[in-house]
GUDREN-115164 format. One record per residue: x, y, z of N, C-alpha, C in turn; residue in one letter. Coordinates in steps of 0.1 Angstrom, whole numbers. Layout:
# GUDREN-115164
n.u  n.v  n.w  ca.u  ca.v  ca.w  c.u  c.v  c.w  resn
X  Y  Z  X  Y  Z  X  Y  Z  A
...
# end
This chain:
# GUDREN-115164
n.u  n.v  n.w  ca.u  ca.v  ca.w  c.u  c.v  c.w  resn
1151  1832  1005  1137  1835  1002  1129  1822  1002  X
1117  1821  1011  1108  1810  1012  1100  1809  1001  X
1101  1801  992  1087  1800  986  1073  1788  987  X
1066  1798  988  1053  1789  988  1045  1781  981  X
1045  1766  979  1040  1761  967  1022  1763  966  X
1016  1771  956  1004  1771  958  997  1777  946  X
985  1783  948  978  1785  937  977  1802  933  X
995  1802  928  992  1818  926  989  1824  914  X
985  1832  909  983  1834  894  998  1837  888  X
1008  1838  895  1023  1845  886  1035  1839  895  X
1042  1833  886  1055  1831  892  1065  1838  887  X
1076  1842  892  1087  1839  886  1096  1834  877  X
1102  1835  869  1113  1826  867  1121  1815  867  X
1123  1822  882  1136  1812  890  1123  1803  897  X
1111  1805  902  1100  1795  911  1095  1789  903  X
1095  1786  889  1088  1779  881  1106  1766  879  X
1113  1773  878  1126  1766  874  1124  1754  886  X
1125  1762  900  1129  1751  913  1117  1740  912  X
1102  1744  910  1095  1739  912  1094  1725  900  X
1100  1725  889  1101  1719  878  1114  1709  883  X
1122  1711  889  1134  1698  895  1128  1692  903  X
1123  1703  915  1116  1697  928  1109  1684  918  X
1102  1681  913  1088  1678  905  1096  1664  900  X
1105  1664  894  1113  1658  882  1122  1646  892  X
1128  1650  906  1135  1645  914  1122  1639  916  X
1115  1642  927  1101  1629  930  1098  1622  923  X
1095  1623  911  1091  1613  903  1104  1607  897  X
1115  1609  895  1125  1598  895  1125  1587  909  X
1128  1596  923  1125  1591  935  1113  1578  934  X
1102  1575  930  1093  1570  928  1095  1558  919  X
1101  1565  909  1097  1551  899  1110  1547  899  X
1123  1551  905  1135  1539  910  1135  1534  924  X
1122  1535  933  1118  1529  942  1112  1516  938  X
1100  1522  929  1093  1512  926  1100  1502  918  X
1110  1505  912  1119  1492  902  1126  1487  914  X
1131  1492  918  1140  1483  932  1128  1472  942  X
1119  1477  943  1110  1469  948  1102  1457  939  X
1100  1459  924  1097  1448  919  1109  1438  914  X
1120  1442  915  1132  1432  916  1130  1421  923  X
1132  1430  938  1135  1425  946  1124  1414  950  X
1112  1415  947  1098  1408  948  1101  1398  935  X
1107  1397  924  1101  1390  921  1118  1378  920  X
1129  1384  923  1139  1374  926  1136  1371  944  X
1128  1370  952  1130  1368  965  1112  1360  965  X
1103  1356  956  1093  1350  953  1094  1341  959  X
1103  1334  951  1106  1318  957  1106  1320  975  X
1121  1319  975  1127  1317  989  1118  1324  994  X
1110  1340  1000  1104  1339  1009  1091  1334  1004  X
1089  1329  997  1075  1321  999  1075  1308  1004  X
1089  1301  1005  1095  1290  1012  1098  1292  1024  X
1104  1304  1029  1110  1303  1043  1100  1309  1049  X
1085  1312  1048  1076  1316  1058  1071  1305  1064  X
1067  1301  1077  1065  1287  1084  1053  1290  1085  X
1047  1279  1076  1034  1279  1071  1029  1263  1079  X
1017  1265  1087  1010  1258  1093  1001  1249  1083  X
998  1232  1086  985  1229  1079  972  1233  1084  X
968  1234  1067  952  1239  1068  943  1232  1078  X
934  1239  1087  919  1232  1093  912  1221  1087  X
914  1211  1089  906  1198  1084  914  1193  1067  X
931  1194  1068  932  1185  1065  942  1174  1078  X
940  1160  1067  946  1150  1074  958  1147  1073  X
968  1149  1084  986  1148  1081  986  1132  1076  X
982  1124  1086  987  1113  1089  985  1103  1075  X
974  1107  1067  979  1100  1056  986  1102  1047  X
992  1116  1049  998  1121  1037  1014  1120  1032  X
1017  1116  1048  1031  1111  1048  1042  1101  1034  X
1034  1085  1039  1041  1074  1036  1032  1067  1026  X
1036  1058  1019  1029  1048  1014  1023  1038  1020  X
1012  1026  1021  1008  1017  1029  1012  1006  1023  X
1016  997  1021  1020  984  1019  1007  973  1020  X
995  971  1010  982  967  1014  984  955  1011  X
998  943  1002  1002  931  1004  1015  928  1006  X
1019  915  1007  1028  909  1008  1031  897  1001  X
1032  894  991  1025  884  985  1040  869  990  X
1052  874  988  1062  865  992  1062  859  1008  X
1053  865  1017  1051  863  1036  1041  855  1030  X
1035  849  1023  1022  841  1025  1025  830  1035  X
1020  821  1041  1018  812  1049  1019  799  1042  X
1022  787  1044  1020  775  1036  1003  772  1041  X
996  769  1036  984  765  1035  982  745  1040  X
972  746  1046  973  732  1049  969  722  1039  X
959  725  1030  952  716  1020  951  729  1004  X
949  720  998  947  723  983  940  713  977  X
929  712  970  924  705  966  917  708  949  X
925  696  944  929  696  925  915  691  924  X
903  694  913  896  692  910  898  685  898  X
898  678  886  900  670  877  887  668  869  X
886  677  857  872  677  841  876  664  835  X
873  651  843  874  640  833  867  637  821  X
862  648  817  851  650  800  859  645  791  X
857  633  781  864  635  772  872  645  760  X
863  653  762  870  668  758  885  672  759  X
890  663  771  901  670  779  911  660  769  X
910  645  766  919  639  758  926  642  745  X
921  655  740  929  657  728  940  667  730  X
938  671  749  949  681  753  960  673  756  X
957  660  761  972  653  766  973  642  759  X
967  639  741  973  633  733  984  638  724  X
981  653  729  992  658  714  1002  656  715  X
1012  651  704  1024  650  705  1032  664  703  X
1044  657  713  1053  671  718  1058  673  705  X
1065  686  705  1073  691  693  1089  692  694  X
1095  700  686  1110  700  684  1113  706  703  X
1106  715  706  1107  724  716  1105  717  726  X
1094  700  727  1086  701  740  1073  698  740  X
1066  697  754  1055  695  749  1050  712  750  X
1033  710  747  1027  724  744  1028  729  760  X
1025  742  763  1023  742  768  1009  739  778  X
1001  735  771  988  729  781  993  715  786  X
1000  707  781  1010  694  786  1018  701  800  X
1026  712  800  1032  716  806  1028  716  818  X
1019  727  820  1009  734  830  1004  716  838  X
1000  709  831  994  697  838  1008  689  848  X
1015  688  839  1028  675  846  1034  688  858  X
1030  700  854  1039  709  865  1032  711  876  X
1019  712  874  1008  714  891  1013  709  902  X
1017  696  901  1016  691  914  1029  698  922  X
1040  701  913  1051  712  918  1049  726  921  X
1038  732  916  1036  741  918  1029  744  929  X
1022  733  936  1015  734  948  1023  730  960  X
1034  722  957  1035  714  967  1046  729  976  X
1046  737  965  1054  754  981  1044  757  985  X
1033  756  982  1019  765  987  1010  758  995  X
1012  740  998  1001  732  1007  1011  722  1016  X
1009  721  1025  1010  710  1033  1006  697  1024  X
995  698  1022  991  687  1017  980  691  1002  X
980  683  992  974  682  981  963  669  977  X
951  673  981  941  665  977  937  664  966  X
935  652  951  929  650  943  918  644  938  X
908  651  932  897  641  925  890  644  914  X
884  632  913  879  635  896  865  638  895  X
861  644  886  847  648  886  846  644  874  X
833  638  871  828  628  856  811  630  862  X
804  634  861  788  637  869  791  637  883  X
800  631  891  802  636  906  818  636  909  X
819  641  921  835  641  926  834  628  930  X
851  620  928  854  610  934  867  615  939  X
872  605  952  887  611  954  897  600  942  X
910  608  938  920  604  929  935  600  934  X
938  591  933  953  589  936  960  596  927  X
966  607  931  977  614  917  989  614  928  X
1001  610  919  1012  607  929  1028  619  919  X
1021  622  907  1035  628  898  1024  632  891  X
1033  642  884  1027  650  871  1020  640  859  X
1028  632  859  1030  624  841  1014  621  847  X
1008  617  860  998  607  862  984  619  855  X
989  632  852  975  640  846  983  639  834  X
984  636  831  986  632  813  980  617  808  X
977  609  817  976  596  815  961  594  808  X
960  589  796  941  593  791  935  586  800  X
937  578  802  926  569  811  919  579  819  X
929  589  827  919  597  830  907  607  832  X
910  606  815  898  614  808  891  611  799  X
889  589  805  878  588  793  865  585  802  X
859  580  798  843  572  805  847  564  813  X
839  565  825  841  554  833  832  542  829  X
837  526  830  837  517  827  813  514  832  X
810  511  819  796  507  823  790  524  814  X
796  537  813  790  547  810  794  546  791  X
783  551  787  784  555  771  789  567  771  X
791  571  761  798  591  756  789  597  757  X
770  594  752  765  602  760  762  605  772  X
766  593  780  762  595  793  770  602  801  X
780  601  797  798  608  801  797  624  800  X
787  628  791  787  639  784  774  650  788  X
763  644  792  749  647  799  755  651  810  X
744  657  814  743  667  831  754  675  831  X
753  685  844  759  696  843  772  697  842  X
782  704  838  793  706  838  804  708  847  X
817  702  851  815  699  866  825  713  872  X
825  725  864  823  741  870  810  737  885  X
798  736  876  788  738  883  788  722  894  X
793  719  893  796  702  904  803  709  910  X
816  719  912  822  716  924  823  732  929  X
814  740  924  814  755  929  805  753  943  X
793  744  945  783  747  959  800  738  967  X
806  730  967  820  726  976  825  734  983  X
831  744  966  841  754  969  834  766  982  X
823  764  976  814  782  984  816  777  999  X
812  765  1002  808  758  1019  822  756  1021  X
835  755  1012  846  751  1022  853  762  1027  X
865  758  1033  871  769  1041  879  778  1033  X
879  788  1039  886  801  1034  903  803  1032  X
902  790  1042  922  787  1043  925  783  1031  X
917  774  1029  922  766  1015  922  771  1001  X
932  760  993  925  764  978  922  756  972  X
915  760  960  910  747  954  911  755  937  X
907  739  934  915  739  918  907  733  905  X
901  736  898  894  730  889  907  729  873  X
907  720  870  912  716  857  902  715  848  X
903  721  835  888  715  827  895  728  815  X
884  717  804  886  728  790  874  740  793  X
866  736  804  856  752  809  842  750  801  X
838  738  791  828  739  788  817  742  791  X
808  755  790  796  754  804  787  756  789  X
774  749  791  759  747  786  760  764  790  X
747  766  777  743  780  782  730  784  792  X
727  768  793  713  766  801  720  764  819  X
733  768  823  740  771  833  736  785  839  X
736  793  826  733  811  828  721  815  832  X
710  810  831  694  815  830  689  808  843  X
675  808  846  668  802  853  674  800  868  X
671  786  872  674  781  885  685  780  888  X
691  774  876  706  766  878  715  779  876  X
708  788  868  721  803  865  720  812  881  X
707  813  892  710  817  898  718  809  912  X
720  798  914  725  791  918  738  793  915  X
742  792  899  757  795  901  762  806  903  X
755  817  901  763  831  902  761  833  920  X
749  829  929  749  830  945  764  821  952  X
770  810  945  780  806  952  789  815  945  X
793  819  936  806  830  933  800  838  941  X
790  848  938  789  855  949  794  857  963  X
789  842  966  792  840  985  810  835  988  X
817  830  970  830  829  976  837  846  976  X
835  848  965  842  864  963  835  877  977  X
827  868  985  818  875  997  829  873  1012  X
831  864  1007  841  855  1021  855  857  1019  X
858  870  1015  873  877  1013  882  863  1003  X
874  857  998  886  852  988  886  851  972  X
892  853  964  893  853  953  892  841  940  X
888  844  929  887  835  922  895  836  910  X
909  830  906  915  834  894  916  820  880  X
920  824  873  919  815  857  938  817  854  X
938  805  849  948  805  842  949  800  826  X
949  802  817  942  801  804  955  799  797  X
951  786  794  968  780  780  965  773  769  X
966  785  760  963  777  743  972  769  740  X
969  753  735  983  743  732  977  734  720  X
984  727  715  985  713  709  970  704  713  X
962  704  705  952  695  702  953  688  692  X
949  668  696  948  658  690  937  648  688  X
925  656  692  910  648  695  899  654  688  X
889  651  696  875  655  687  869  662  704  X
861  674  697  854  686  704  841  678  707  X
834  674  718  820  668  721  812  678  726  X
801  673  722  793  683  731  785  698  725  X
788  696  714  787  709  709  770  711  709  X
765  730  714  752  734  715  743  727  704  X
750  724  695  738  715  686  735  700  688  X
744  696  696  748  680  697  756  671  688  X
762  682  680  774  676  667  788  673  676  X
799  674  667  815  670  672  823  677  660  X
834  681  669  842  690  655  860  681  657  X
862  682  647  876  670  646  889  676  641  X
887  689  636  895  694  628  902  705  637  X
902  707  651  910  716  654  923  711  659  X
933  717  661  944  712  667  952  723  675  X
941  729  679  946  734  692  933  743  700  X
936  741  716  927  742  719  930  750  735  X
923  754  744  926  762  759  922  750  766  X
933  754  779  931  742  790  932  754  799  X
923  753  811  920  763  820  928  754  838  X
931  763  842  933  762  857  920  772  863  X
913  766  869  900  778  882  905  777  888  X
913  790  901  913  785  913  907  796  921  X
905  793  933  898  798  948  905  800  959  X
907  809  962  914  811  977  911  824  982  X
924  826  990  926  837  996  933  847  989  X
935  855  987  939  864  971  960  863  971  X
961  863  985  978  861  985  984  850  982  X
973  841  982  980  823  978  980  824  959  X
970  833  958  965  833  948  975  837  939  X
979  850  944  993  854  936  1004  850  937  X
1004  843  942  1020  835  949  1020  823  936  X
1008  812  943  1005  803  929  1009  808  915  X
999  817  905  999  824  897  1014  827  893  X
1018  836  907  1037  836  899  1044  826  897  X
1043  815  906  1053  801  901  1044  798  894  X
1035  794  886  1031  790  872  1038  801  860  X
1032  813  862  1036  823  853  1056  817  850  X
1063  817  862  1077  819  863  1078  804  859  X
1077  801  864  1086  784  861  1076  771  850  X
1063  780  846  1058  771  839  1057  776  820  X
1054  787  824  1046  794  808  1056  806  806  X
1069  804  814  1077  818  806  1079  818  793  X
1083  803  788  1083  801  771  1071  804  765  X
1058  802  767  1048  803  762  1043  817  756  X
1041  819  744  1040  833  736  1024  838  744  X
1029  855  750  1021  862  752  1006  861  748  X
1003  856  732  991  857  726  986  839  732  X
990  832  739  988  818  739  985  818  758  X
983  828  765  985  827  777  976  838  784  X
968  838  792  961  848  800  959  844  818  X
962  852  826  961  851  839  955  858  842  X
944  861  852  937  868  855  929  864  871  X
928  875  880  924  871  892  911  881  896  X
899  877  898  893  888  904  888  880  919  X
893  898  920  891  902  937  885  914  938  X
882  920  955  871  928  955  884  939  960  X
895  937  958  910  941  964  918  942  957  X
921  950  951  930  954  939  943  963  940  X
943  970  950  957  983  954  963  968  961  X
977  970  959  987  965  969  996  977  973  X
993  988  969  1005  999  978  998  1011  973  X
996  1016  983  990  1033  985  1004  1043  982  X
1000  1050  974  1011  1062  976  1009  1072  987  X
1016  1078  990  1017  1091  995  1030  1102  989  X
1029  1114  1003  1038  1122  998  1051  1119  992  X
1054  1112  1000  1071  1107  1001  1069  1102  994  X
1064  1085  982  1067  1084  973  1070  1089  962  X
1066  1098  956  1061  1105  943  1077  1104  941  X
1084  1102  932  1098  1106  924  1097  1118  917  X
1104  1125  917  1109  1139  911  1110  1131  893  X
1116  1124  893  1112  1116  876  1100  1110  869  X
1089  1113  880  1078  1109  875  1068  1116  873  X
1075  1134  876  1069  1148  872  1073  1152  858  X
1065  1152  853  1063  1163  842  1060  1178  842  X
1070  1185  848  1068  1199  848  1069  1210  838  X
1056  1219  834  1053  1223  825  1060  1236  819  X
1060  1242  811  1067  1258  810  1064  1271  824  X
1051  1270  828  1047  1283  830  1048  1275  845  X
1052  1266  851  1057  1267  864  1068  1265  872  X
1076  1271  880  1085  1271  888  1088  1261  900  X
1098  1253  901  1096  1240  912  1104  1246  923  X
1099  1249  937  1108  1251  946  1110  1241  958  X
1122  1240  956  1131  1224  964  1130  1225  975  X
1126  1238  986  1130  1239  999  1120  1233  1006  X
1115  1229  1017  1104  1225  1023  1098  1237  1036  X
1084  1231  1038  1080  1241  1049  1082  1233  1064  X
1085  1243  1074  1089  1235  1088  1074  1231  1091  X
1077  1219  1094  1070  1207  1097  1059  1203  1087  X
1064  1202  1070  1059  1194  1058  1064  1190  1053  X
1074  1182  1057  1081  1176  1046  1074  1168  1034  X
1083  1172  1026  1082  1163  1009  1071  1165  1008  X
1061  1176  1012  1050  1184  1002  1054  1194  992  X
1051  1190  979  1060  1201  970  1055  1214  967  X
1058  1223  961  1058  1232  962  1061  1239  949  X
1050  1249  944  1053  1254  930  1048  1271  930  X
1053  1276  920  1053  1289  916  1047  1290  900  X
1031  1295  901  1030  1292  892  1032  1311  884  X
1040  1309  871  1045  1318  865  1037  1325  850  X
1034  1320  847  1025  1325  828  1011  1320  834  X
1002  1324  816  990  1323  817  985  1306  815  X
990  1298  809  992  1284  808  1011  1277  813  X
999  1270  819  1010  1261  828  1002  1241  830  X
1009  1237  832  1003  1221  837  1016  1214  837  X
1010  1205  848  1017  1195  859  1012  1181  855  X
1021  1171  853  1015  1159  852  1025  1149  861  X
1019  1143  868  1025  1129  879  1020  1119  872  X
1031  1106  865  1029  1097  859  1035  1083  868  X
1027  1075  869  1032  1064  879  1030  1052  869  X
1037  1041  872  1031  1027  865  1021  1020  870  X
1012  1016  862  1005  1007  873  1006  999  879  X
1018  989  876  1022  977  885  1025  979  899  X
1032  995  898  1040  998  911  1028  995  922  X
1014  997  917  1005  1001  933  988  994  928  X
987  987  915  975  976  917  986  959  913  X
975  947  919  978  938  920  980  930  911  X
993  923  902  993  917  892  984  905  891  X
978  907  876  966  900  875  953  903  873  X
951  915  887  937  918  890  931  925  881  X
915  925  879  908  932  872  914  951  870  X
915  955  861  920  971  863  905  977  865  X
916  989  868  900  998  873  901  1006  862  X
890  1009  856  880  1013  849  874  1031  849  X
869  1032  864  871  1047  868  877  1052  881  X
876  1064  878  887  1070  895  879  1083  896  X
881  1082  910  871  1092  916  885  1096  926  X
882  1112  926  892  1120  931  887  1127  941  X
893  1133  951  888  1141  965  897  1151  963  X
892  1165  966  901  1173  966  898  1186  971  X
902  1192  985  902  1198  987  918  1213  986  X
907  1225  987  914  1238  984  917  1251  995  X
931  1251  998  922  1264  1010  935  1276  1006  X
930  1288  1004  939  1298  1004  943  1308  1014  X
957  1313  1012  960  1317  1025  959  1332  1027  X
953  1335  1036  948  1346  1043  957  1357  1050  X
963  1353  1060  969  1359  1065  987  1350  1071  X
994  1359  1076  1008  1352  1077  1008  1340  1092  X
1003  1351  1099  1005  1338  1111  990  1340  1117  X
996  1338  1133  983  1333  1140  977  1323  1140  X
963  1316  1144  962  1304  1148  960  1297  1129  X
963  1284  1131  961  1280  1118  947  1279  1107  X
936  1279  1118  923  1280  1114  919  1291  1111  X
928  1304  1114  926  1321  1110  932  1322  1098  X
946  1315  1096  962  1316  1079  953  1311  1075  X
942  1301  1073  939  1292  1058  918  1294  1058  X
919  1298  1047  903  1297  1041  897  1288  1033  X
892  1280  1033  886  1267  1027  876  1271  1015  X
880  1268  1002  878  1274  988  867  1264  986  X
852  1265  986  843  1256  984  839  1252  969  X
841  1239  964  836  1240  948  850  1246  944  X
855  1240  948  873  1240  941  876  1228  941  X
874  1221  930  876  1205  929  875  1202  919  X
879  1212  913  885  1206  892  896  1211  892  X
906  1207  901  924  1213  895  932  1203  889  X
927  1191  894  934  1179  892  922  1168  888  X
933  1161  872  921  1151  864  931  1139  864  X
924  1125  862  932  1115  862  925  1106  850  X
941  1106  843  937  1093  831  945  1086  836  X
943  1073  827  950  1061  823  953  1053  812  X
969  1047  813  963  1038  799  967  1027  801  X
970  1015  795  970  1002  794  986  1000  807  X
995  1008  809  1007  1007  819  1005  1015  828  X
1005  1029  828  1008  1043  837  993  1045  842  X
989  1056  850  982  1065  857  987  1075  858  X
975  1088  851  987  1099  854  979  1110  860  X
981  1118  869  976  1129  877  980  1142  869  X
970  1145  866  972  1164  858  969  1172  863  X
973  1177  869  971  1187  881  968  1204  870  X
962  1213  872  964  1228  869  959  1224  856  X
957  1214  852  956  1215  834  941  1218  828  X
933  1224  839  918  1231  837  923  1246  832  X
932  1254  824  934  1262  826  921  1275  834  X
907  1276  823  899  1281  833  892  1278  843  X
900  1266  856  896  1265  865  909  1276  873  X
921  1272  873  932  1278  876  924  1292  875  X
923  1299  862  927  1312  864  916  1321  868  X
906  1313  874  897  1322  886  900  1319  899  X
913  1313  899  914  1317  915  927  1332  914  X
925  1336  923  929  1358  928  944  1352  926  X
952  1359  919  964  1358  915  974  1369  929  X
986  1365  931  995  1368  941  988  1365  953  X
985  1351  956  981  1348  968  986  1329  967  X
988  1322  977  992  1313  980  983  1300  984  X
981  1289  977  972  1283  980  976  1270  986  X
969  1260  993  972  1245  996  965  1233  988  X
965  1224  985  955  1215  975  965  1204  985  X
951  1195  984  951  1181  992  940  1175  979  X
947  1161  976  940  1153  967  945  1141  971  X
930  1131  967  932  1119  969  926  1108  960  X
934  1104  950  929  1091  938  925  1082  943  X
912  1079  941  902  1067  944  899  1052  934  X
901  1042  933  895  1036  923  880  1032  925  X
873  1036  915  859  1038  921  854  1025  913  X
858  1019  904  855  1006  895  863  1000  886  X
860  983  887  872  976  881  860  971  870  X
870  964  861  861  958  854  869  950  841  X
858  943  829  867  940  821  871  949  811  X
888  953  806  888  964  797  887  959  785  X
896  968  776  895  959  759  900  948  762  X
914  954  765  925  941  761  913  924  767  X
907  925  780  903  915  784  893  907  777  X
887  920  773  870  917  768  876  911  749  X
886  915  743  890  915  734  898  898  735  X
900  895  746  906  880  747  897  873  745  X
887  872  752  874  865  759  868  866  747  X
865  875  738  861  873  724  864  860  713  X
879  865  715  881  857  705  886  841  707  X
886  836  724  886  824  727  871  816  731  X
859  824  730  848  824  733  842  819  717  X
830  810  719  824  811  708  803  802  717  X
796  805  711  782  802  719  774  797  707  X
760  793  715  749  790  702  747  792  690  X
749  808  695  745  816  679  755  814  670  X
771  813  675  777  814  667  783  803  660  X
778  792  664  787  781  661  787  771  649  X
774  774  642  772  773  629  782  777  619  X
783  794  622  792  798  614  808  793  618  X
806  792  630  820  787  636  829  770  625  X
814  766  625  824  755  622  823  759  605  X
815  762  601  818  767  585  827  774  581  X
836  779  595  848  788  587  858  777  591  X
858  767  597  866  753  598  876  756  606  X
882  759  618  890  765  623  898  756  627  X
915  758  629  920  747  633  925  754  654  X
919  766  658  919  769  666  907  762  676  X
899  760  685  885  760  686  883  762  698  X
877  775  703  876  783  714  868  773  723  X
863  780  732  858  779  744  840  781  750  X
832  772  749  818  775  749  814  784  761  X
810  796  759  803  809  766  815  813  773  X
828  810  772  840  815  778  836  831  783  X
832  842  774  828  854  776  818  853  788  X
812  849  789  801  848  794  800  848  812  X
814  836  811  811  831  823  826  844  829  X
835  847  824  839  863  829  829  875  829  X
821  871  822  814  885  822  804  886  838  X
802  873  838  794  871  860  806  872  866  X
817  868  865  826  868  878  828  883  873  X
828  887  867  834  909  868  823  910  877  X
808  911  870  797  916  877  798  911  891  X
799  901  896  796  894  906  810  900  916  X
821  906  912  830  912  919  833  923  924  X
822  929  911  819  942  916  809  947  922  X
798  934  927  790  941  935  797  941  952  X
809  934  954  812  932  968  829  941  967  X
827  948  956  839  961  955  833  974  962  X
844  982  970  844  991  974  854  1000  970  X
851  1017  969  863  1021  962  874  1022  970  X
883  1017  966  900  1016  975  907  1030  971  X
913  1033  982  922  1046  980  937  1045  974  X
942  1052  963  950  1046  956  965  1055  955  X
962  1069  956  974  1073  956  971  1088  962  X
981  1097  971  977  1109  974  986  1119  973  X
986  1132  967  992  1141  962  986  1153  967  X
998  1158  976  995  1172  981  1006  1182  974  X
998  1196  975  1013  1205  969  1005  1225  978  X
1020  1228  977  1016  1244  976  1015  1251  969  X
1010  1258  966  1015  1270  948  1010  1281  952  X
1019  1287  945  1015  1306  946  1013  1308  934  X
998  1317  929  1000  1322  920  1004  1332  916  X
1019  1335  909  1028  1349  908  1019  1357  899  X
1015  1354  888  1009  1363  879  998  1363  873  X
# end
């Protein structure tokens, strides 16, 4: 007997019975189809979302995305032909190389002086010296001991202390030199750094900030080496025209000028073989340049130990044919975040100004379809450029990728996306730690009243702040933002 399934007013018994299994079997049929199918989807997520050969997106760039760039070399430097030691014969500088040594040695500002001429002689062919007292004269220096010797850092013979002590400071004597000389060279100012504050303003202030200008213009750099030591003399010269007697310790500066790689080379054999003993809080190095990255990241650097991978995402290890070591994630819950943490040393220059801010590039394109030409598989997500944020702190940089949660979760879920990013340093400058140094070895006009009324046996450095605060400015007007690190990935969003 056939029966007819349809709209009759009376059935049967037995036709309501069949039609009640018939009924019962399909809908089992159905919903242990559909469980076998979301099994199988969601254990085969991964791997086939790895083994589909996924093409790169339309307008992005392979070739940087590879390798890292290597932007120095600081150990390949060249030997340089000349170097030329500048010499602050102010009497100021005598109470640096009277002090008597201690159980240890001498201070380290004795150190740094008897060790120069070693420290130059890997870095020049030849080493020229002279003294500046109101003008440069040339110097016979033959050994270290011979910059310790007072003779010469008193008055020359026929001049009084004020006269030794008048006219400009010989910063400003030998910076129009430095600016006209050559780019090969380096040059060297010794001095306790004293600058008038009538250096800053007017004629003479724009004069000195146009030759920093024109050297930090002419691709070379200008760095400080700063060593608090043992003082045995009297302070001259003070903004009021008084003298202070009571300190016994005081900063001895190295200026130098060059090319930024000699720069750091110098820098590390003083750092290494001169001031390793010398306590952290007694020592500052610092170089500004308009060149700060010494190594670009890319793909291939990132370490798998330098991810921080969050709860709600899945890491899959396989690669796509022809991407290598672009990673690849599954993102799984409603909160998830990714953080890439790097050191800073690994990829800006020891010494140089840190950067300040970062500017990020970042493009988004989602995937459309499976194959066909590559500019048909990928759609370019416009105003998708908040997935990834970047902090910093005093060591690391760190990339936070997905951590907008409602940026993430307006992009269409079960679909597959590409993200290309690129960390920029967009500005250097002085941070705390620096501006926090420069403070408290700094002291000026206003303050020096009170300065000597608190009687200090430390005694800073006149407009010290001051004269960092033009070389930042002055570095960053011939700064460009450098590209610093680049991180690509794939992700699917599962849910």
């Amino acid at each position: 007997m056939k029966f007819e399934i349809g709209n009759y007013p009376a059935r049967t018994k037995c036709q309501k019975g069949i039609r009640y299994h018939r009924s019962k079997l399909k809908v089992f049929r159905l919903v242990f189809g559909a469980s076998i199918c979301l099994v199988i989807s969601y254990l085969n997520t991964g791997s086939a979302f790895a083994s589909e050969e996924i093409c790169f997106p339309q307008g992005y760039s392979q070739s940087e995305s590879a390798t890292s760039t290597n932007l120095t070399d600081v150990p390949a430097v060249a030997s340089l032909k000349n170097s030329y030691v500048f010499i602050d014969s102010s009497p100021n500088m005598v109470g640096l190389v009277n002090a008597a040594d201690s159980a240890d040695g001498p201070s380290g500002t004795k150190r740094m002086l008897f060790n120069l001429p070693f420290a130059l002689s890997s870095l020049s062919e030849k080493v020229r010296y002279h003294q500046v007292q109101g003008s440069v004269t040339p110097k016979a220096i033959h050994e270290g001991s011979d910059l310790l010797d007072r003779s010469l850092y008193q008055c020359e013979k026929g001049k009084s202390l004020s006269q030794c002590l008048s006219g400009k400071s010989a910063l400003s004597i030998v910076l129009p030199f430095v600016a006209s000389g050559s780019k090969d060279d380096v040059y060297i100012l010794v001095s306790d750094l004293s600058l008038d504050g009538k250096e800053f303003i007017g004629g003479a202030g724009s004069k000195f900030r146009k030759s920093i200008e024109r050297i930090l213009g002419s691709e070379r750099a200008i760095g400080i080496v700063a060593v608090r030591g043992k003082f045995e003399g009297v302070v001259y010269d003070l903004p009021s025209g008084g003298r202070y007697s009571k300190a016994n310790k005081r900063p001895l500066y190295l200026m130098a000028f060059g090319e930024r790689n000699s720069l750091l080379k110098l820098f590390g054999n003083i750092e290494r073989e001169v001031l390793s003993n010398v306590p952290t809080s007694d020592k500052k190095l610092v170089i500004f340049t308009k060149r700060v990255v010494k190594r670009k990241i890319g793909n291939l650097e990132w370490k798998d130990d330098e991810f921080n991978v969050g709860k709600g995402i899945q890491t899959d290890s396989t690669h796509e044919t022809g991407m290598p070591r672009i990673r690849k994630y599954i993102l799984q819950r409603k909160h998830y975040k990714l953080e890439a943490k790097i050191g800073l040393d690994q990829v800006q220059l020891p010494y140089s100004l840190p950067a300040t801010e970062f500017e990020l590039e970042q493009k988004l394109w989602q995937r459309r379809r499976d194959s066909g030409k590559c500019s048909k598989q990928w759609l370019q997500l416009k105003g998708r450029d908040d997935l990834i944020s970047v902090s910093k702190s005093e060591t690391d940089f760190s990339l936070n990728v997905f951590n907008k949660q409602k940026s993430t979760k307006k992009l269409p879920s079960r679909r597959t996306y590409f993200l290309s990013s690129e960390v920029l340093i967009k500005k250097i400058g002085l941070d705390a730690s620096l501006s926090s140094w420069a403070k408290e070895w700094s002291y000026d006009d206003l303050s020096e009243k009170r300065l000597i009324a608190e009687k200090p046996s430390f005694f800073p450095t006149l407009n010290l702040d001051r004269l960092l605060k033009v070389l930042a400015d002055s570095v960053l007007k011939t700064f460009e933002p450098e590209r610093l690190a680049r991180f690509d990935a794939i992700f699917h969003i599962d849910r």
